[in-house]
C-alpha positions, 0 to 999 in steps of 0.5 A: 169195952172189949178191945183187940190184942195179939195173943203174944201180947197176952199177960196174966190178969188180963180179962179173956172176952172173945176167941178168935175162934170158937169157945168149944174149940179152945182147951177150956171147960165151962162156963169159960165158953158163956162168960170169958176168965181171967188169965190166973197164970202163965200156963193160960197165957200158953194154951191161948196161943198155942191155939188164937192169933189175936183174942179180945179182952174187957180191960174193965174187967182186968189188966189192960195191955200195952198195945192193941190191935187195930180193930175198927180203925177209921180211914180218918186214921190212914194219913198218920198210920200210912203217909208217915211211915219211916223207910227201911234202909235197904241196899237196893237196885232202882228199877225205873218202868219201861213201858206204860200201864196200856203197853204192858197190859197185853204182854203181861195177860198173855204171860199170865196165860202162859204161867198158868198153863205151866201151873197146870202141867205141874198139878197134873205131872204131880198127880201122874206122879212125874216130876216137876220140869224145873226149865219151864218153871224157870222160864214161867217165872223169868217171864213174870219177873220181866213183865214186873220190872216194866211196869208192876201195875199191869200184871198187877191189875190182871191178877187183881180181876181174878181176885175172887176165883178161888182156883188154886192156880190163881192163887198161886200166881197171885202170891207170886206176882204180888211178891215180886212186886215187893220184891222190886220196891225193895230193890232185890236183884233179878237173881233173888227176884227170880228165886222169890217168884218159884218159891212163891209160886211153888210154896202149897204144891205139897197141899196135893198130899193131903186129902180133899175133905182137908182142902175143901171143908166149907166150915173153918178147920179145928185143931187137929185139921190146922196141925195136919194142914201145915205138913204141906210145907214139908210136902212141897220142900220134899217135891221140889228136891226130888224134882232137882234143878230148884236152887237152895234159896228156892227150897229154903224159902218154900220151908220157911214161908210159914216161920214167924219172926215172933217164933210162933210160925211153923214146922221149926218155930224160928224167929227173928233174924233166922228167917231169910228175906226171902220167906219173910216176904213170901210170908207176908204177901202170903198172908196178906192174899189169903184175907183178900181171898173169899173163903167159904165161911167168910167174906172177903176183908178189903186191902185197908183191912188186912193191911191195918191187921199186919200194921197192927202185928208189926214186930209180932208175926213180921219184922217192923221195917218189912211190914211198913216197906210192904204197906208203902209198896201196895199202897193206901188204894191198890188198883182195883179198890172199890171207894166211896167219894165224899160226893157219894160217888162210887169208883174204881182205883185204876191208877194208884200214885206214889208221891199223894198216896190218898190222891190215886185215879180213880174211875167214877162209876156211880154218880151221887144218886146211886145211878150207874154212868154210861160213861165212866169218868176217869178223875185224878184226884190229885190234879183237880181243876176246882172252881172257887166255891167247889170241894175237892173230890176226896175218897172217903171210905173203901167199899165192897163191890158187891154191894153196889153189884159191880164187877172189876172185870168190867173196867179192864183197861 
């Protein structure tokens, strides 16, 4: 049985099964690439992750590891992985919402707007090569982090129908909202909430550098490709200094949101308590928005898939204590997630809830025969009215929203 591991994790005598890329882009000769190898020396253990995040390994076949990756995790297992997770004693501001989820909606949509016209000024200032207007990234963001500290779920929401239009802008306002989000259930001040939201914001600006067969290659990219990629981050450190006005707190996040706290991030390969708050927390939502995101060789994972990835990872690529505060913060069901009843009914989260993770509201959309409703029904799973003989109604599985040809925009508010 072949089982997922962290290519840190790798040891000598381990049996290499799987890449997490192709064999003919690893530095090994045939016949590895028909029938795996085992790992001989610790030399191996180097080549491998210098070029894999995670590899898979036959433990029949050789030494078995200490700890494995959770590969095809059951929801079953949620409860244990995501209800009992310790909290992480951080010194935080307690920000209570200020307005409903439906108050906040149409501020919050025209603040995007409004973020994203400025996003756009900064592409084309760029390309004219004028420099970035640091006031009206101040105030872009200002606005965000406001519209956060109301009520996180709305913009949270609006970001979420975007979610599959691969437009560079939409990306970036994602990762910043996302990262405010968590930047707020840790209880970061305003002042850091502000400093998270541009550097999230203008962390890939220096992507424009590279040239757009780079950025637009259908097919994953190899080596070579990957090495040149990451000089976005010294190009975008290099812009936001020349534009001045941007706070070191902001520089040094943008420089540091691809370090890793195991050492194997980059351009300086820091770890451990080296890298600020800050980039670990831009680094996570980072990674977290690009495996929600569609890429043009792969589909989109769903937020339970990436989230048991980064659980998996803890201590590796993030600090423990992060990673789970993260994982409470987004939740078991974000809004927006597409689930399976155990009826057979298929709905849409539109509220999440904090105390019963695996109880949100959820709008049921296809009823037990696969037929679409006319009239959704809005169920809130932990308050279920039941007659005696009835079973509550519990969710049991994410699903794709392909498959069921639904589109989130449709279910806006």
């Amino acid at each position: 049985m072949k089982r997922k591991v962290a290519s840190r994790d790798l040891e000598v005598g381990m049996y290499i099964a799987e890449l997490d890329r192709p064999w003919l882009q690893a530095p090994f000769a045939p016949p590895f690439e028909f029938q795996g190898f085992t790992i001989q020396k610790e030399e191996e253990v180097e080549r491998i992750q210098k070029i894999c995040r995670y590899v898979r390994i036959d433990p029949n076949r050789g030494k078995e590891a200490k700890r494995y990756l959770a590969d095809g995790v059951q929801l079953k297992d949620i409860t244990e992985v995501f209800v009992s997770l310790p909290a992480t004693s951080l010194p935080k501001e307690v920000y209570k919402e200020k307005t409903s989820f439906e108050q906040e909606v149409p501020t919050a949509k025209q603040i995007l707007a409004d973020t994203g016209q400025v996003y756009t000024k900064i592409i084309n200032d760029l390309e004219k090569e004028r420099e970035i207007d640091a006031e009206e990234v101040k105030n872009a963001v200002s606005g965000l982090v406001e519209s956060v500290l109301r009520n996180p779920e709305a913009v949270s929401w609006l970001v979420g129908l975007k979610q599959r239009d691969t437009a560079t802008y939409v990306h970036a306002i994602s990762v910043a909202v996302l990262a405010l989000t968590v930047g707020r259930f840790l209880g970061l001040s305003i002042e850091h909430l502000e400093a998270l939201g541009t550097a999230t914001l203008l962390q890939d600006i220096g992507k424009m550098s590279l040239p757009d067969n780079l950025l637009h290659k259908l097919d994953r990219l190899d080596l070579a490709e990957r090495e040149a990629l990451k000089e976005h981050v010294t190009a975008s450190v290099q812009m936001l200094e020349k534009a001045k006005g941007f706070s070191h707190q902001v520089i040094q996040t943008v420089r540091m949101h691809h370090e890793r706290f195991d050492g194997s991030g980059y351009p300086q390969g820091l770890f451990g308590d080296d890298i600020p708050l800050l980039a670990t927390i831009s680094g996570i939502v980072d990674c977290y928005q690009a495996g929600i995101s569609p890429r043009p060789y792969r589909k989109p994972k769903t937020s339970f898939e990436v989230l048991m990835e980064l659980y998996g990872e803890r201590d590796g690529a993030f600090p423990g204590g992060i990673v789970e505060q993260f994982i409470q913060c987004i939740g078991v069901f974000p809004i927006g997630s597409f689930v399976l009843l155990n009826t057979k009914e298929v709905g849409i989260v539109v509220r999440r809830n904090q105390v019963q993770q695996l109880k949100p509201k959820v709008m049921i959309l296809i009823d037990p025969d696969g037929q679409r409703l006319s009239e959704p029904e809005t169920v809130d799973l932990s308050a279920q009215y039941l007659e005696p003989e009835q079973s509550p109604r519990l969710i049991a599985n994410i699903v794709d929203s392909k498959d069921y040809d639904l589109d989130p925009g449709e279910f806006f508010v």
